[in-house]
C-alpha positions in Angstrom: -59.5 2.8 58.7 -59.1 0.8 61.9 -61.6 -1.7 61.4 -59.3 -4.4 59.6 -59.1 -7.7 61.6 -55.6 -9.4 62.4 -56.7 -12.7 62.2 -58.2 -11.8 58.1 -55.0 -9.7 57.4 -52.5 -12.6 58.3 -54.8 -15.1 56.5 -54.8 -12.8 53.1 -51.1 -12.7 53.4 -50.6 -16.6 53.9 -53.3 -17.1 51.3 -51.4 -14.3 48.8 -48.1 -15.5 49.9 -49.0 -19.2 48.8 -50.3 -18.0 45.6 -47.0 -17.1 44.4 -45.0 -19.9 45.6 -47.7 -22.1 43.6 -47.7 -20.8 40.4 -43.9 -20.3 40.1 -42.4 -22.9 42.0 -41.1 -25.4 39.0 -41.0 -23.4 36.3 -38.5 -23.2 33.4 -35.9 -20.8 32.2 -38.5 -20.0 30.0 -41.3 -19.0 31.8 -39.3 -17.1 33.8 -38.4 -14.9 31.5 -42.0 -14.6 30.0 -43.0 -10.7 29.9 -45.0 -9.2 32.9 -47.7 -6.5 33.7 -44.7 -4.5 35.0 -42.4 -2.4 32.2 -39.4 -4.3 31.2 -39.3 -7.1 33.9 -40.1 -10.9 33.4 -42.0 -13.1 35.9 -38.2 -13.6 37.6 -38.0 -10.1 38.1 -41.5 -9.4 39.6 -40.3 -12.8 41.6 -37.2 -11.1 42.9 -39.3 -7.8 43.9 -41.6 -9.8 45.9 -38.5 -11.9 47.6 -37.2 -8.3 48.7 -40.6 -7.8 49.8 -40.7 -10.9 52.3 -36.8 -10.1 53.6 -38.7 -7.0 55.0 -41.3 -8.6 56.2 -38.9 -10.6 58.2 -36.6 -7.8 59.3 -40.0 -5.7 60.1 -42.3 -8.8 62.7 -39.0 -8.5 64.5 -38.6 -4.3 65.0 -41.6 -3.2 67.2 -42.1 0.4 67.8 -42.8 2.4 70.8 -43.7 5.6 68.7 -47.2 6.7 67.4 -48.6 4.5 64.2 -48.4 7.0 61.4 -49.7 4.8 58.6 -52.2 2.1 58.6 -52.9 -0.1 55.8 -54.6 2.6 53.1 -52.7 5.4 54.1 -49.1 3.5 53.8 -49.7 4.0 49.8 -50.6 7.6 49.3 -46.2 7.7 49.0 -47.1 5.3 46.1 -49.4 7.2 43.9 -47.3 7.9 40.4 -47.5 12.0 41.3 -45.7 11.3 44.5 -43.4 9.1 43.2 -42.5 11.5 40.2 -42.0 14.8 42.2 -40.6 13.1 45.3 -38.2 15.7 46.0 -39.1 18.3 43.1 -36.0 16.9 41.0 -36.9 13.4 39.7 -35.3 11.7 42.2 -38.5 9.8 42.9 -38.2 8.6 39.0 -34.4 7.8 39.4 -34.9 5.8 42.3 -37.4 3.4 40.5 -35.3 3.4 38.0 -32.2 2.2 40.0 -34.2 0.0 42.0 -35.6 -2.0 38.7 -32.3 -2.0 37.1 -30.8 -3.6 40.1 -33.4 -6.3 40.6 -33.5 -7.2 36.7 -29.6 -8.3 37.6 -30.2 -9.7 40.6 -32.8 -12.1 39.3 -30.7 -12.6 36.4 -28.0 -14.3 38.6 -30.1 -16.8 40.1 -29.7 -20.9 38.6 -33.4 -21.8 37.5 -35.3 -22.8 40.5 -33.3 -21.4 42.8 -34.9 -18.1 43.0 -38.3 -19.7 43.8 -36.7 -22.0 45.9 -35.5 -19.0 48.2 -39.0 -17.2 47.7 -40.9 -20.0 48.8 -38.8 -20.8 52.0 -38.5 -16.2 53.0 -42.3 -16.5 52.5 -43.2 -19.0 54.0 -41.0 -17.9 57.3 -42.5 -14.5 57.0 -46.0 -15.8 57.3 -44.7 -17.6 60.2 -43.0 -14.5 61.8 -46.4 -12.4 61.7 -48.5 -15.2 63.2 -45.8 -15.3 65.8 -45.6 -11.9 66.2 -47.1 -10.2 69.5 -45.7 -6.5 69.4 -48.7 -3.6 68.8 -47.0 -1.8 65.9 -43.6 -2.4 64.1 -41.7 0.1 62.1 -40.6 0.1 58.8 -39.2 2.5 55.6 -39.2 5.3 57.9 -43.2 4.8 59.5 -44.9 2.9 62.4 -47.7 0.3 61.5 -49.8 -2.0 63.5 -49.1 -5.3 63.1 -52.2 -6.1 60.8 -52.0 -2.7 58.8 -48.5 -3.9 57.8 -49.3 -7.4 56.9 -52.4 -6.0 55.1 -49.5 -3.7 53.2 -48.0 -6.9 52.3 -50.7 -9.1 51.0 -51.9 -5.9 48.6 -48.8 -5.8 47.1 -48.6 -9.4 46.7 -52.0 -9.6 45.1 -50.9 -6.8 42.7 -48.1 -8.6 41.4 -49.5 -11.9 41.0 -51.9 -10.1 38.5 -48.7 -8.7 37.2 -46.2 -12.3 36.6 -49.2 -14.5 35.9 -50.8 -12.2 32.3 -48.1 -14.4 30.2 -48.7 -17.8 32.0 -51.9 -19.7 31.4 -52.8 -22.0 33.8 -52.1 -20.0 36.5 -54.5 -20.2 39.4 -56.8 -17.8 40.1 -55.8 -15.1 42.3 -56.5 -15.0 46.0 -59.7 -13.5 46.5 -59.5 -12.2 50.3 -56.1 -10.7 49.5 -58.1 -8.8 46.4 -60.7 -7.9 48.4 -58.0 -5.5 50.6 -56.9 -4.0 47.3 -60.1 -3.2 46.8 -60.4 -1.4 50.1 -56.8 0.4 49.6 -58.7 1.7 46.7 -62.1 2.5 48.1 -59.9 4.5 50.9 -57.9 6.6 48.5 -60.5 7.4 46.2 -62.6 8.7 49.5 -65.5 6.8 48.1 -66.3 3.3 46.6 -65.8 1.6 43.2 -67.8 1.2 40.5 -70.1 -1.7 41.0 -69.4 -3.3 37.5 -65.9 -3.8 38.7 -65.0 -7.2 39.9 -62.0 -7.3 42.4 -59.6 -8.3 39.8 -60.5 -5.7 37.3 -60.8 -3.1 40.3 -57.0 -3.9 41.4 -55.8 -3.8 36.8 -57.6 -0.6 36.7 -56.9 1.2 40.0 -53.1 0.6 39.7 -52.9 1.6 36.0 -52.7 -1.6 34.9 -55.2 -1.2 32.5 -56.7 1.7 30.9 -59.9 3.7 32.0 -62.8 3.4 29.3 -65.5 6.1 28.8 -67.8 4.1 30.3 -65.6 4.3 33.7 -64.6 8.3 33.4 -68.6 8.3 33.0 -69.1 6.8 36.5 -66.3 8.2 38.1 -66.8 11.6 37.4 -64.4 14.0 38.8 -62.5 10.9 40.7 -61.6 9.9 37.3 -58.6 12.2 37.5 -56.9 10.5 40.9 -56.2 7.5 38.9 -54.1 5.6 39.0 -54.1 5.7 42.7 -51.5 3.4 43.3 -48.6 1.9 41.1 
C-alpha cells in the first residue's frame, strides 16, 4: 500500500503525538495510576511504553538505509498479530518477551517523581516530530526492517492512536482522539483483513475492536463472515 502521503503521515503523528502530551501532561499520582485498556498497566505505564516508542523514533529519523524497504506501514504489523506473537519461535518465547518487556516498563514508570515522566514524554515527542519533518533520507531502518520514511511515521502515529484509546478509558475529560491518526488504524486494518470494515464501525470502535480491545458481537461475526476468525488482527 504505497499510496500514503508524507506530508498526512507526519501530520497524524504530530497530531497523535500532541494528543498524548495533552491529556497527561499535569496529572496526579492518582490518575497516573488509574487502570488502562492494556492488562495490568496504569496510564503511567502505557505512558512509559509510548516514551520508549518516541526514543526510537529518534534513534530511527537518524539511521537511513541503503537496503530494499521490506515493510511499509500495514505490513510492519503482521509480526504483531497475537498468533505471531504467541508462537514466535515455537517455544513461547514470543509470550515471554511481552512479558519481560511489561514487567520492566511497569518498574520503570514506577520510578519516575509525578510529572516528570510526562515531562520527558512531552519534550522525546515533541523532538521526534521534529526529527521526521527534518528528515530527508528515503527509508530508515529499524527492529531489524527497512521503511520509508512515511510508512514508519505512519507505524508510529497507529500505535500512538491505539494507546491513547488505551490510558484515556479511566479519565473523563479526556479529549477526543485524533481523527486522521484513526483514520490510518483504520487502513492498517482494512490492509490486513484484505478487505474493508464494516460500515457501522466508526474509527474509534474500528481501532477497540480490531485490536481486541473490545469484543466481537454476533452482529459483527454476521458481517464479517469467515474474516471473523483473523481477529484480532493487531494487539
Amino acid at each position: 500500500m504505497s499510496d500514503l502521503d508524507r506530508a498526512a503521515a507526519l501530520g497524524a503523528l504530530d497530531a497523535a503525538y500532541q494528543k498524548v502530551t495533552a491529556v497527561t501532561t499535569g496529572l496526579g499520582e492518582a490518575d497516573l495510576m488509574r487502570p488502562t485498556r492494556c492488562a495490568g498497566w496504569a496510564v503511567a505505564d502505557v505512558l512509559y511504553h509510548q516514551l520508549l516508542d518516541a526514543r526510537r523514533a529518534l534513534r530511527t529519523f537518524a539511521s537511513p538505509s541503503d537496503a530494499p524497504v521490506d515493510r511499509d506501514d500495514v505490513s510492519y504489523w503482521r509480526a504483531y498479530a497475537p498468533a505471531e506473537v504467541s508462537a514466535a519461535d515455537g517455544n513461547g518465547a514470543g509470550a515471554d518477551e511481552s512479558a519481560a518487556h511489561a514487567r520492566y516498563v511497569r518498574i520503570a514508570a514506577s520510578a519516575y517523581p509525578p510529572g516528570t515522566l510526562a515531562w520527558e514524554w512531552s519534550e522525546t515527542a515533541a523532538a521526534a516530530c521534529r526529527a521526521a519533518r527534518a528528515c530527508r533520507h528515503q527509508a530508515v531502518t529499524t527492529q531489524g526492517h527497512v521503511l520509508t520514511v512515511t510508512s514508519f511515521a505512519a507505524t508510529l502515529a497507529v500505535e500512538a492512536a491505539v494507546h491513547y484509546l488505551d490510558m484515556t478509558v479511566e479519565l473523563p475529560g479526556a479529549p477526543a482522539p485524533d481523527p486522521a491518526s484513526l483514520t490510518l488504524v483504520r487502513r492498517v486494518l482494512a490492509g490486513l483483513l484484505g478487505a474493508p470494515l464494516p460500515g457501522s464501525w466508526d474509527d474509534v470502535t474500528a481501532a477497540l475492536k480490531g485490536t481486541g480491545r473490545e469484543l466481537l458481537t454476533g452482529e459483527d461475526r454476521r458481517a464479517l463472515g469467515p474474516s471473523t476468525g483473523k481477529f484480532p488482527l493487531f494487539a
